[in-house]
N, C-alpha and C positions, 0 to 999 in steps of 0.2 A: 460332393456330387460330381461326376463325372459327363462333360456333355460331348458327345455325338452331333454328328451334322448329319441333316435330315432329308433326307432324299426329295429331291423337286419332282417329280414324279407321285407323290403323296399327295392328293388334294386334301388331305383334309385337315382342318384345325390344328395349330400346332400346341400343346397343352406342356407349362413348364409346373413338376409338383415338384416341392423343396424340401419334402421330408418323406419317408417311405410311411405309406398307409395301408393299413389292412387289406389284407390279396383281393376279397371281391371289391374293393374300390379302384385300386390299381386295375383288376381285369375288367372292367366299365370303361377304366378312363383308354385304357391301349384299345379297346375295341371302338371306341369314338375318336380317338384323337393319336398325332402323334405326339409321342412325346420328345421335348429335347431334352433331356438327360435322364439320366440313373438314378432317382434317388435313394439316399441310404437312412437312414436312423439316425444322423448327424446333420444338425442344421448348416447351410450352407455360410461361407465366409460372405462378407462384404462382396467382393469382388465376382465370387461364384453365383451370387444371386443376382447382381450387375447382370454380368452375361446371360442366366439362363433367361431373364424378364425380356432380356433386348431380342432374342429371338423366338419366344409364344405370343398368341393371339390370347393367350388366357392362361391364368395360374393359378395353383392351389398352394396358400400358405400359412403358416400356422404361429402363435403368438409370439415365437421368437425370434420372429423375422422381423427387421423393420421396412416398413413399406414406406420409403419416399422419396423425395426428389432425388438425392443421389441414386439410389435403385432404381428407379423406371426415366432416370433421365436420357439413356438412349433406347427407353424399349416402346419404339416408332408405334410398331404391330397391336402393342397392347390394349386391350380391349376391356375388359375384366378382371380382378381381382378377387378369389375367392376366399376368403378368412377361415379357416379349418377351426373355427370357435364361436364362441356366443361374441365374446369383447374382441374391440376391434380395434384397441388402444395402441397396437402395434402399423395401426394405416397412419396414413396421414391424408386424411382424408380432402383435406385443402388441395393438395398437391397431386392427388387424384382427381380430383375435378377440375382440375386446371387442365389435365390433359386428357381430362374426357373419358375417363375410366371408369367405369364400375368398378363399386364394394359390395361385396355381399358378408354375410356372416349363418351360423346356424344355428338359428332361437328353437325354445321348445325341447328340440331333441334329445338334449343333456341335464334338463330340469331333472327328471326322475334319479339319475344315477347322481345326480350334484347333492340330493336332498339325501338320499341313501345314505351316501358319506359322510354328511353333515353329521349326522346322527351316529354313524358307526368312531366317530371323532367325538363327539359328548360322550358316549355311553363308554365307550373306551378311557376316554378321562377321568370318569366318574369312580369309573366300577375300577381304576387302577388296572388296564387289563393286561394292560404291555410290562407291570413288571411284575405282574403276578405268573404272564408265560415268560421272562426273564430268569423269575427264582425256580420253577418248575426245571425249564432247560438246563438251569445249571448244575441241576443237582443241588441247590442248598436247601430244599427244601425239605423241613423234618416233620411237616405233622400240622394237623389246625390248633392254630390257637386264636382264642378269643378278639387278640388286640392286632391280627396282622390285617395288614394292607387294606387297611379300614378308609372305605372309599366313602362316597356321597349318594343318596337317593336321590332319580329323577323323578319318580314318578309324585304328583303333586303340588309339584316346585314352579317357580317362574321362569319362562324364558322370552328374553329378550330378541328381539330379530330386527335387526338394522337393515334396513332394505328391503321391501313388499313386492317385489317382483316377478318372475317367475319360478324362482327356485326357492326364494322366501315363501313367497305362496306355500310352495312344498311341503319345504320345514313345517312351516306352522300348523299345517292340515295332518302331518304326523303326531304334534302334538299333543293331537285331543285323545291321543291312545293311550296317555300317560299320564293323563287327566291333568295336563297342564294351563295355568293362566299364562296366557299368552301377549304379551304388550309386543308393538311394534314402535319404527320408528318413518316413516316416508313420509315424501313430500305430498303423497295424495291419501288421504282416506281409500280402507278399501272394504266389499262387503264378507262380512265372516262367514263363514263357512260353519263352524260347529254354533248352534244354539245353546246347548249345554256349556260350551267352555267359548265362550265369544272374544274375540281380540279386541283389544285398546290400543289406541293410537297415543303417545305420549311423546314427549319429548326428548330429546339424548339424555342428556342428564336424568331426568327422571328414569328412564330405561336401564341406564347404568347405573343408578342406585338400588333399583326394586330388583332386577333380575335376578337370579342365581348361574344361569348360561345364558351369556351373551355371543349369537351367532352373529354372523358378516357378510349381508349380500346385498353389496352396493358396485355397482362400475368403479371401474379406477380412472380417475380423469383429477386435474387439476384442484377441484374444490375437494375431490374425496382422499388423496395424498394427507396420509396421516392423520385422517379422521384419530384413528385412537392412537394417543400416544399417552404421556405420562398423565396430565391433569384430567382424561377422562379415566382411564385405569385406579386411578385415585378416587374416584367415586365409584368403585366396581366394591363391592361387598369383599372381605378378606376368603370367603367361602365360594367367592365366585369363579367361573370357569371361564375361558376366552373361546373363541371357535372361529378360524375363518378359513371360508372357501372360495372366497370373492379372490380378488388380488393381493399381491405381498405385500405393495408398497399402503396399501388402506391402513397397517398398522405400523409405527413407529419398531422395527424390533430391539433397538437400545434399548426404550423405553419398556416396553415387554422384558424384559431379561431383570431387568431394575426391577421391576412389579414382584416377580416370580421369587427374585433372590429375597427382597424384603419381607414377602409375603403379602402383599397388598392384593394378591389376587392369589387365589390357590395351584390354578394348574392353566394349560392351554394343549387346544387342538387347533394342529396348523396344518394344511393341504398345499400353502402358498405362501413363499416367500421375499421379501424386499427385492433380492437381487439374487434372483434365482440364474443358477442352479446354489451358488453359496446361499449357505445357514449360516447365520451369527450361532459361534459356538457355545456363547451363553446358553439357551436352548436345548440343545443338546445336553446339556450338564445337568440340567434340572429333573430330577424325577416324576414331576408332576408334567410334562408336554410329552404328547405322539404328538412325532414329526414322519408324514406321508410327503411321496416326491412326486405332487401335483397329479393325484390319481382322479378328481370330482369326474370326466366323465370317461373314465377308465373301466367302462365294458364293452364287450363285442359289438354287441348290437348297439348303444353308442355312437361308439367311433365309426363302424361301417355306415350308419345313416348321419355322420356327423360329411363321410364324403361323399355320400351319394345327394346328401344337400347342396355340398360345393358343385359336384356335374350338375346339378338341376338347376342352379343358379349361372354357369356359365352356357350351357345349352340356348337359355332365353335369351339371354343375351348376343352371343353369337348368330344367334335365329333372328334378331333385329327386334325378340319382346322384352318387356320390363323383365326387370330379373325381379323371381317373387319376394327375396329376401334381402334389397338392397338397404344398405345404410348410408345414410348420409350425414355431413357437418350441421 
């Protein structure tokens, strides 16, 4: 990111965003505020996000930024923090309220495109899609036969969802199109939605044993770090599918790689990886994984209300009201 120095003569807010966002969100934020820098499609360095924080009264940032005391330790002005996502594991939210900042984040908005993909990441697994348009493209392809790229039926089947929240909600309520039992796994009871095909509340292990796809929509924080690594994967049925669109680091991916090669689990769909943007090349080698490059709420409408939630959220604030989406420790 490239910064400019901002004419004092400008009253108005001074708006530092760190990553380029979709044109009508950019033309929102230039028409309310100025901006101090360029930004590009590249996440800023240490140093570049240092400077831009020290000079806005507010900012819009996205999960690969870390937000903390080294960052906003000389940004005086700063008012607000807007998280360009639902998770906010990239704040430090301690170290925000030490100096009196708003967090905000954007719930809701990306359920629908997050549950989309979930499912376009099963069904893709299932149905072998990615190396069936693999052998298509290459040309090896000679003709149907009986035994080729003999995938897995979903419809029927069990599936597992680790996490009842808002995108899990989703998942599960797609579900009932496939006429699937549904177990989950949260810390709360929640109420079902289909009558005909009603959710169960179960245990992990139990979940991991029964399911046939197991999805992944839990926060990443401390207790959920490698929820599934090898001794759960080990009670995953040899037929089972893996699926996350939660965070990278929720799965061990040594341990994933290990599963896949042994066969302890048949295939996986991943949206999200440990130590993104690197893939453990394990992954890659396996025939049975699509590997997407963090697309869950990777559509237009989306992304542009994912940043008109961040203006709505620094607006209030700046205006001296609650911001409507604040998060906090």
């Amino acid at each position: 990111m490239v910064l400019r120095r901002v004419t004092m003569t400008d009253a108005r807010p001074r708006l530092y965003v760190s990553r380029l966002l979709p044109e009508p969100v950019m033309v929102a934020a230039r028409k309310q505020y100025v901006l101090v820098g360029r930004p590009t499609d590249t996440s800023p360095s240490p140093s570049e996000l240092a400077d831009g924080l020290r000079e806005a009264d507010a900012a819009i940032v996205t999960l690969t930024e870390r937000i903390d005391t080294a960052a906003i330790g000389s940004a005086l002005r700063l008012k607000v923090v807007a998280n360009y996502a639902v998770g906010y594991n990239n704040l430090d939210l301690a170290a925000l309220s030490t100096r009196g900042v708003v967090a905000s984040n954007t719930p809701d908005v990306l359920t629908d495109a997050t549950a989309d993909l979930t499912w376009a990441l099963l069904l893709a697994v299932a149905r072998r899609v990615i190396e069936g348009d693999r052998l298509v493209r290459s040309g090896g392809w000679t003709g149907w036969t009986p035994t080729q790229l003999v995938g897995t039926e979903v419809a029927g089947r069990t599936i597992g969802i680790v996490g009842l929240g808002r995108i899990g909600r989703a998942v599960a309520e797609r579900a009932s199109g496939f006429r699937m039992t549904v177990l989950y796994h949260s810390r709360c009871p929640v109420t079902t939605v289909s009558r005909e095909h009603p959710w169960r509340r179960v245990s992990l292990p139990e979940l991991l044993r029964q399911a046939d796809f197991v999805s992944l929509h839990v926060p990443f924080s401390d207790s959920t770090r490698y929820l599934i690594g090898g001794p759960e994967l080990g009670m995953m049925k040899p037929s089972g599918v893996l699926i996350n669109t939660a965070r990278g680091p929720v799965v061990n991916e040594a341990a994933l790689v290990k599963a896949l090669e042994r066969g302890t689990i048949a295939g996986a769909g991943l949206d999200v990886y440990e130590d993104e943007p690197a893939v453990n090349p394990g992954l890659a080698k396996h025939e049975r994984t699509v590997l997407l490059p963090h697309l869950g709420s990777a559509t237009w409408s989306a992304r542009v209300n994912m940043g008109m939630i961040c203006l709505r959220n620094i607006e209030a604030v700046l205006a001296g009201r609650p911001a409507p989406d604040r998060v906090m420790s």
